[in-house]
C-alpha positions as CSV (number, residue, x, y, z in Angstrom):
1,X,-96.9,-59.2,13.6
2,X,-98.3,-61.4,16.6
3,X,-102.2,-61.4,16.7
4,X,-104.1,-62.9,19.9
5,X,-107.6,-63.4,19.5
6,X,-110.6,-64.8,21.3
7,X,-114.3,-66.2,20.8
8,X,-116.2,-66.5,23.6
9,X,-119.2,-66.4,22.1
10,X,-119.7,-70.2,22.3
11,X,-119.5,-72.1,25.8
12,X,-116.3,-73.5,25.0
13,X,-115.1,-70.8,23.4
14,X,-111.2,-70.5,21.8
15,X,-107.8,-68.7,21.4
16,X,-105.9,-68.3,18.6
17,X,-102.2,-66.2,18.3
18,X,-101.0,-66.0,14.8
19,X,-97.0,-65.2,13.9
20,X,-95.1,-64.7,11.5
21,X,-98.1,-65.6,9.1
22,X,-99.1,-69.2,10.7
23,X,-102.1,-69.4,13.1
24,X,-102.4,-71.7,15.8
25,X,-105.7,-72.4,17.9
26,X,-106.8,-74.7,20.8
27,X,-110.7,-75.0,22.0
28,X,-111.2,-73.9,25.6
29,X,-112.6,-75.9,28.7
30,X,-116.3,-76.2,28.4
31,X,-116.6,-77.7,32.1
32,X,-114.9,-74.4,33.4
33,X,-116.6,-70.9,33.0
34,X,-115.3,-68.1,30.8
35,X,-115.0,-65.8,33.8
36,X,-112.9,-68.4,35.8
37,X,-110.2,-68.9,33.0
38,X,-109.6,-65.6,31.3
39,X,-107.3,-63.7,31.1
40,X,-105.2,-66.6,31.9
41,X,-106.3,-69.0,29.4
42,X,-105.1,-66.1,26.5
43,X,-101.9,-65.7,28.7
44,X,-100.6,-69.0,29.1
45,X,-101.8,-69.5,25.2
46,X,-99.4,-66.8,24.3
47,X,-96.4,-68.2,26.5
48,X,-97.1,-72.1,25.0
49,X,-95.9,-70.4,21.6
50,X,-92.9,-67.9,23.1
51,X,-95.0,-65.3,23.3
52,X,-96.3,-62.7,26.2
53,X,-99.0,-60.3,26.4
54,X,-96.6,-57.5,26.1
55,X,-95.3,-58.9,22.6
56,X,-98.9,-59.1,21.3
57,X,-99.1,-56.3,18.5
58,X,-103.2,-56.7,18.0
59,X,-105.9,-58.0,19.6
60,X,-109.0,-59.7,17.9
61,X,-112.3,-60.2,19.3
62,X,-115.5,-62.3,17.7
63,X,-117.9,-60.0,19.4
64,X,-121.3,-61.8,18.7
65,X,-124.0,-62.9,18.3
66,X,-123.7,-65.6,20.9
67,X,-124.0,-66.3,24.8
68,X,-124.5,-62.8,26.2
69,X,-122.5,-63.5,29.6
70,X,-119.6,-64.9,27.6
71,X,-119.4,-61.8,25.3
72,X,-119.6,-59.2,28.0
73,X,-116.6,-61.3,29.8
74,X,-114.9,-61.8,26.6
75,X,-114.8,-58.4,25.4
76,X,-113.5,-57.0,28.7
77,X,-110.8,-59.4,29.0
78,X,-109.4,-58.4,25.7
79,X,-110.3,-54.5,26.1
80,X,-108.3,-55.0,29.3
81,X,-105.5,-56.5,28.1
82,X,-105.3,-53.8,25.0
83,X,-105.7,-50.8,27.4
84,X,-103.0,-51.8,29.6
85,X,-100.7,-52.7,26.8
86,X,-102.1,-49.6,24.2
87,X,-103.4,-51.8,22.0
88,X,-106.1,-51.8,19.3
89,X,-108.7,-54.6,18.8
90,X,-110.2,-55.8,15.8
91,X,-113.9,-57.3,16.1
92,X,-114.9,-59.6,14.4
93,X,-118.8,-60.6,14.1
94,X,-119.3,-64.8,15.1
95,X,-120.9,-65.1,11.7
96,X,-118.2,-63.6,9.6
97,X,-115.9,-66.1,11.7
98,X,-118.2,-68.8,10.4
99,X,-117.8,-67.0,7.2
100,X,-114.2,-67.5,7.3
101,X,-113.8,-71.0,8.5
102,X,-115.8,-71.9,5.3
103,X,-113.8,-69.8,2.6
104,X,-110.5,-71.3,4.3
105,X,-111.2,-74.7,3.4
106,X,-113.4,-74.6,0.2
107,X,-112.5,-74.2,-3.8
108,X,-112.8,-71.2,-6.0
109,X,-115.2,-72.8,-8.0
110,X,-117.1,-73.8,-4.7
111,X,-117.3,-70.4,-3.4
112,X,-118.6,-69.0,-6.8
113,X,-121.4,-71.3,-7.2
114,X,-122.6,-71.6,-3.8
115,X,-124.3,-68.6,-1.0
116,X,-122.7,-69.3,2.3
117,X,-125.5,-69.7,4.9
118,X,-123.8,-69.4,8.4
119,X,-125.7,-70.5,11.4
120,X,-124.9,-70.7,14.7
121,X,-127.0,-72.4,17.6
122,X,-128.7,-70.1,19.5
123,X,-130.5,-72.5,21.7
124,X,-134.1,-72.4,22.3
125,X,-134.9,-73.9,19.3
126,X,-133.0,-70.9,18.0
127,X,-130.3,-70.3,15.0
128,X,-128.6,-66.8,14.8
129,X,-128.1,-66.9,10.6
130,X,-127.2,-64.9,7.8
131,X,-126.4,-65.7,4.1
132,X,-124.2,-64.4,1.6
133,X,-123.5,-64.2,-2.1
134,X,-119.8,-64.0,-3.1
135,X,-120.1,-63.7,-6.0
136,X,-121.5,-59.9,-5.3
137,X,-119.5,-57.5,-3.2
138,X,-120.1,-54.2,-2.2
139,X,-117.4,-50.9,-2.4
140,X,-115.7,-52.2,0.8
141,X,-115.3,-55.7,-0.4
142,X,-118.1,-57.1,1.9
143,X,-120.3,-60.2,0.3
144,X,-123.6,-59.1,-0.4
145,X,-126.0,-60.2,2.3
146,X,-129.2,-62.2,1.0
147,X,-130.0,-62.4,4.6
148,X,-128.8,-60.1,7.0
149,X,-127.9,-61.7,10.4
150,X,-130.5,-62.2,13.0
151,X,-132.4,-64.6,15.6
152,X,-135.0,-66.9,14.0
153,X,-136.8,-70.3,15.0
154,X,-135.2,-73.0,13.2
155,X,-138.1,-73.6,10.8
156,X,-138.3,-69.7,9.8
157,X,-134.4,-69.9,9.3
158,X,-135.2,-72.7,6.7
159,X,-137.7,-71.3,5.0
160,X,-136.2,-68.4,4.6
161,X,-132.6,-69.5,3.1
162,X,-135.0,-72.2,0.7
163,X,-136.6,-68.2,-0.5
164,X,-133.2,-66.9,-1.0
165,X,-131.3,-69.6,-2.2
166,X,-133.7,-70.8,-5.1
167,X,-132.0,-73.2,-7.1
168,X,-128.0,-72.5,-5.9
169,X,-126.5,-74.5,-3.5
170,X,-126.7,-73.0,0.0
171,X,-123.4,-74.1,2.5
172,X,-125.0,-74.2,5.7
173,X,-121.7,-73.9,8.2
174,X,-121.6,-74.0,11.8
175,X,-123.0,-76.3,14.7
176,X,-126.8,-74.2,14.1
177,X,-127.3,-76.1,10.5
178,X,-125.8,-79.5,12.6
179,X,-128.6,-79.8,15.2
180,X,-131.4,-78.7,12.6
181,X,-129.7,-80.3,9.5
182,X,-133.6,-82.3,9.2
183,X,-135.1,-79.1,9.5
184,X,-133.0,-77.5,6.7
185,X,-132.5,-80.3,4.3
186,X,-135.7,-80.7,3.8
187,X,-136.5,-77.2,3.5
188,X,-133.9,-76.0,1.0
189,X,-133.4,-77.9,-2.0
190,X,-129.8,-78.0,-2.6
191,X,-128.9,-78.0,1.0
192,X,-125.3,-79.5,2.3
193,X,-124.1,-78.9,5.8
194,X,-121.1,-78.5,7.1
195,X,-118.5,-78.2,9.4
196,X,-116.5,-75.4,10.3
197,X,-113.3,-75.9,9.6
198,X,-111.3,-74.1,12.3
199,X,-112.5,-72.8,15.8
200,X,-113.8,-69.8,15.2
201,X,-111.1,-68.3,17.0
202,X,-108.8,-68.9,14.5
203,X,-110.8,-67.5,12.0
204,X,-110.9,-64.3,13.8
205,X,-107.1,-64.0,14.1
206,X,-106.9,-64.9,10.0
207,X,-109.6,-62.2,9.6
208,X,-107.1,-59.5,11.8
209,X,-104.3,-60.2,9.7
210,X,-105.9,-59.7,7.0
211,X,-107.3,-56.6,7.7
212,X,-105.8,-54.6,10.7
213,X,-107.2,-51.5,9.0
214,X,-110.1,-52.8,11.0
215,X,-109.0,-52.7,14.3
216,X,-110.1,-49.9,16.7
217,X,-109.8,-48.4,20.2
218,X,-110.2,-50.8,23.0
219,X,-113.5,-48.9,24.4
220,X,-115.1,-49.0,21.2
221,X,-115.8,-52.8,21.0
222,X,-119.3,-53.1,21.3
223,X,-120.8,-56.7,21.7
224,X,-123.4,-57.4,19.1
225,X,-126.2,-58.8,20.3
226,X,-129.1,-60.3,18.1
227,X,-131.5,-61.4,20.7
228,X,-133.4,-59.6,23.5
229,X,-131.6,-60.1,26.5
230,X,-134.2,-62.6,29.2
231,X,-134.4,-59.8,31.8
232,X,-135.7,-58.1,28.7
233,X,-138.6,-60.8,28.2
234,X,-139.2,-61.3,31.6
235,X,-139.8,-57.8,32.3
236,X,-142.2,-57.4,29.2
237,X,-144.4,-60.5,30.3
238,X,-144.9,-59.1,34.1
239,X,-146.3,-56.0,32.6
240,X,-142.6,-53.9,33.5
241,X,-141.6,-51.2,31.8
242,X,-138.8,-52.3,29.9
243,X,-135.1,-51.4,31.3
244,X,-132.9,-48.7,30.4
245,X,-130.0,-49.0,28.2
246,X,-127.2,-47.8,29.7
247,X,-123.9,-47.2,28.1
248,X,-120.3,-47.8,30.4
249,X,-117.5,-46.0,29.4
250,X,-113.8,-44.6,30.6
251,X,-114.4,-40.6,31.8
252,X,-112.9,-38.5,28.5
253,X,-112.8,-34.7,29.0
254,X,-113.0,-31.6,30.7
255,X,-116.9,-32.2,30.2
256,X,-117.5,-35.7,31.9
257,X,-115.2,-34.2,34.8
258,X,-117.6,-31.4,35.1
259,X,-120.7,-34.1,35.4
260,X,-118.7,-36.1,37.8
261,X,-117.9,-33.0,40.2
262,X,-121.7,-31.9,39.7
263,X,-122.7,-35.3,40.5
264,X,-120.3,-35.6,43.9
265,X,-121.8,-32.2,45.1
266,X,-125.4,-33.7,44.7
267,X,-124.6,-36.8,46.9
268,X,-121.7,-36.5,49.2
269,X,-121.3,-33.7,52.2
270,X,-116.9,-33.8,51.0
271,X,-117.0,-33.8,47.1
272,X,-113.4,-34.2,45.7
273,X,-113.8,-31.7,42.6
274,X,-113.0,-31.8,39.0
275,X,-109.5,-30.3,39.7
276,X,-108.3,-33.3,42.5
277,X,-110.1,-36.0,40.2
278,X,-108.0,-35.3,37.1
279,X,-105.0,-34.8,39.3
280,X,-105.8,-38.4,40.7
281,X,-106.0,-39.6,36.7
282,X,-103.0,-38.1,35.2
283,X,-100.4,-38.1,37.9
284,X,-101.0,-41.9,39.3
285,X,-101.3,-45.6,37.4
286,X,-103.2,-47.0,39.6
287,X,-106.3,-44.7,39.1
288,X,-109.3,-45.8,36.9
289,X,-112.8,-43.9,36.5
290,X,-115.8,-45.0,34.8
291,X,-119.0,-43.3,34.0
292,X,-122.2,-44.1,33.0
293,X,-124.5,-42.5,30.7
294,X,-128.4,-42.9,29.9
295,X,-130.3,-43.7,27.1
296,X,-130.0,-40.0,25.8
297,X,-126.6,-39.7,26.8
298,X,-126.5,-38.0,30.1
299,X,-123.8,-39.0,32.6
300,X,-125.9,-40.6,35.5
301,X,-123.3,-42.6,37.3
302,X,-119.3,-42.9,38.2
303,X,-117.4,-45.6,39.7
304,X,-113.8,-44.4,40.7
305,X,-111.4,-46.7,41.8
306,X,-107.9,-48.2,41.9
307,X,-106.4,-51.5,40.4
308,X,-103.6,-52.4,43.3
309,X,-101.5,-55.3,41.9
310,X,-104.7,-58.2,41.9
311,X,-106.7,-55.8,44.0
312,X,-109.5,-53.5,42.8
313,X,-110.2,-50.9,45.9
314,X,-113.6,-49.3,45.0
315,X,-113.7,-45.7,46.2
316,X,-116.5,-43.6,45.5
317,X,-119.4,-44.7,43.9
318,X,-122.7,-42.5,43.1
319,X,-125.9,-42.6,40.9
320,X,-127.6,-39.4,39.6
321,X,-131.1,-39.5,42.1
322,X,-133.4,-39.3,39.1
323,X,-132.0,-42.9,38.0
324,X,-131.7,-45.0,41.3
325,X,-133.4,-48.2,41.5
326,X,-133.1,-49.0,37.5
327,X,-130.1,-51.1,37.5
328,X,-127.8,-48.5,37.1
329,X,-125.4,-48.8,39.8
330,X,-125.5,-52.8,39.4
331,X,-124.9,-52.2,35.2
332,X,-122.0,-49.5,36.2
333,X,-120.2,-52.5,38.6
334,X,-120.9,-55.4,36.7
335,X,-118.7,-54.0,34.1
336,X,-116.0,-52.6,36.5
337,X,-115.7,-55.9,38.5
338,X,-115.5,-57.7,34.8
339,X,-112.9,-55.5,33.4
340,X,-110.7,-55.4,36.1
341,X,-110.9,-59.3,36.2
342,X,-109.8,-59.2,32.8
343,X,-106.8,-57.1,33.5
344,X,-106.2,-59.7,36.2
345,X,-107.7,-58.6,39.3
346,X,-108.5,-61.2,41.5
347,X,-110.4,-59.6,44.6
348,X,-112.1,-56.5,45.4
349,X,-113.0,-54.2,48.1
350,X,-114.5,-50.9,49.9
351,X,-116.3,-49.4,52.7
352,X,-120.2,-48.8,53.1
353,X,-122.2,-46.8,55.8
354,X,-123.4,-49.1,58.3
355,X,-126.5,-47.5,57.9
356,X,-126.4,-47.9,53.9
357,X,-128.5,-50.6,53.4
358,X,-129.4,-50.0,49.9
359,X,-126.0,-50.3,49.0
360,X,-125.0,-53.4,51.1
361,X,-127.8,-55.2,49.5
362,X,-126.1,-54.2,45.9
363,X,-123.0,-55.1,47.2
364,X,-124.2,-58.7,48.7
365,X,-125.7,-59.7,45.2
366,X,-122.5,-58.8,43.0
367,X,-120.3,-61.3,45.7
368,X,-119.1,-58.7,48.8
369,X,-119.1,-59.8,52.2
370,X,-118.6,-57.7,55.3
371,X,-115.5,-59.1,56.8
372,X,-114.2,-55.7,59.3
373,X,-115.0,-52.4,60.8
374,X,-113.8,-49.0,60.9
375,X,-115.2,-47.1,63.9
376,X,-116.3,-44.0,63.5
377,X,-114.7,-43.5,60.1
378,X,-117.7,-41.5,58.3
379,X,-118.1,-38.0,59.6
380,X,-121.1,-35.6,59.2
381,X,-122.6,-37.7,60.6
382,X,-120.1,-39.8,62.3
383,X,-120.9,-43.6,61.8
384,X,-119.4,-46.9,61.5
385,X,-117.3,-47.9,58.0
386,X,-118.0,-52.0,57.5
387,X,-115.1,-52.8,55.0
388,X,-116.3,-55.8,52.5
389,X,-114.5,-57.6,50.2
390,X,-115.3,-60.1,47.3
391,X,-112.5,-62.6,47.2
392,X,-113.5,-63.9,43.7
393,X,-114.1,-60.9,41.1
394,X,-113.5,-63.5,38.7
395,X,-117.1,-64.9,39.4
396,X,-118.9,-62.6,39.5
């Protein structure tokens, strides 16, 4: 079995493939962003060890906690690369990686005695932390949590393992006990940290072979988050109310056509219909179409477009009425223009109103820039088509 897995989770982030039951693994380049080296770092990984993406028989993804940007890019790049190639992903949470990286390199004895305390830096003055006791397992095999994970100050992280660790030893792993090994050490009695052992990449793809019974559909990875996200904050200290949570997902089913074609009839004066948008779907492979649903579930938005060799062509776009100007149309692109950079996509475009400037302010703050016009290309009423184009999705 080949296994390619990634961690961008951390600002370096790593790959690891594993064959034939060896895994290799190689750090990324911190001075470069995630979004301006993926997919191809994971390709080019793949092809240094004989491999391609099409010979890649499960994905692995560490799927938080960690930088928020760098999951979201993360997770589409390997959900794109498993959809195109009908894939399934395993996820693997960044403290069970941690976890892993520990277990791989300690003694029997070691692991018996001790409760494995991984903690990664959440900056801020921040650890995301757990703890575990492996010596207690529950009916899936899991380690017992003595700390389930979350997002402390460094000082309430201390405290906290000192409480739960009492006399044992407690194996602090992971670059979080590292900067704050003062702060722990003199906390917690019996205290020793260390290193992990392998990128945490690696320990993912040891974690998928292991366990491929784990792995699920592409769409179903869902980045775990342990933090509020800063729009979040910011929002709650200028007296906001707080931002929906909106869910992006693939259209599935006669029902979420029906929503779509409801939706086209509320905003556009030529509506396609349910019958001409599934035609689209399952008679072309160029055709994608997302949706988005609100807090309670209700599909709010669609994007529909085409992925045209390294060219996303956006098509129709629309946003239930009730739910414009909460972040819904930006939430719906940000994900489209980040998956379909992950499946390799290296420029998008469309065609706005002239008149729309609602939508060519979205457009200008995700990248686009007006760059031609269609006369007279809208009818009812007859107006002006500016065609804009963002040259570099990957950025975005």
């Amino acid at each position: 079995m080949v296994i390619l897995a990634l961690e961008t989770a951390t600002r370096a982030g790593s790959v690891a493939i594993w064959q034939d039951g060896v895994s290799a693994a190689t750090d990324g380049d911190a001075s470069r962003t995630h979004g301006e080296r993926l997919p191809g770092e994971l390709t080019r990984w793949a092809e240094a060890h004989g491999r391609s993406i099409a010979d890649v028989d499960l994905f692995a993804v560490v799927s938080g906690p960690g930088s928020f940007t760098g999951l979201r890019i993360g997770i589409a790049a390997i959900q794109g690369l498993a959809l195109s190639g009908g894939r399934l992903v395993v996820a693997v949470p960044t403290l069970d990686a941690l976890v892993e990286a520990w277990v791989a390199s300690s003694s029997a004895s070691e692991m018996e005695d001790a409760i494995v305390v991984p903690c990664l830096d959440g900056q801020r003055g921040e650890v995301f932390i757990a703890a575990y006791d492996r010596r207690v397992v529950d009916a899936d095999g899991h380690a017992v949590a003595l700390i389930e994970p979350a997002a402390l100050r460094a000082a309430d992280a201390a405290a906290l393992v000192a409480e739960r660790a009492g006399t044992r030893p407690a194996v602090i792993v992971g670059d979080g006990g590292r900067r704050f090994s003062e702060v722990f050490t003199s906390a917690v009695s019996r205290a020793r940290i260390v290193d992990a052992s392998m990128s945490l990449a690696e320990a993912a793809v040891r974690i998928a072979a292991a366990h491929p019974e784990r792995a699920t559909a592409p769409h179903a990875i869902r980045p775990i988050y342990l933090r509020r996200p800063d729009a979040v904050i910011a929002r709650e200290r200028a007296g906001l109310a707080p931002a929906p949570r909106f869910t992006v997902r693939r259209l599935a089913g006669d029902a979420d056509l029906g929503a779509v074609e409801a939706l086209q009839r509320r905003t556009f004066t030529n509506p396609w219909g349910a019958e001409a948008i599934r035609w689209e779907l399952e008679h072309t492979d160029v055709a994608r179409l997302y949706v988005l649903d609100a807090p309670d579930g209700t599909l709010v938005a669609y994007c529909a477009c085409w992925m045209v060799f390294d060219e996303l062509h956006l098509n129709s776009v629309a946003v239930d009425e009730h739910w414009r100007r909460h972040g819904a149309a930006r939430t719906l692109l940000v994900h489209v223009l980040a998956e379909a950079a992950a499946a390799g996509a290296r420029s998008a475009t469309l065609e706005v109103r002239r008149s729309n400037t609602a939508a060519l302010a979205l457009y200008g703050g995700l990248g686009f820039k007006v760059e031609a016009v269609r006369r007279d290309y809208y009818q009812d009423p007859r107006e002006d088509a500016l065609i804009l184009w963002n040259r570099a999705i990957a950025g975005t």
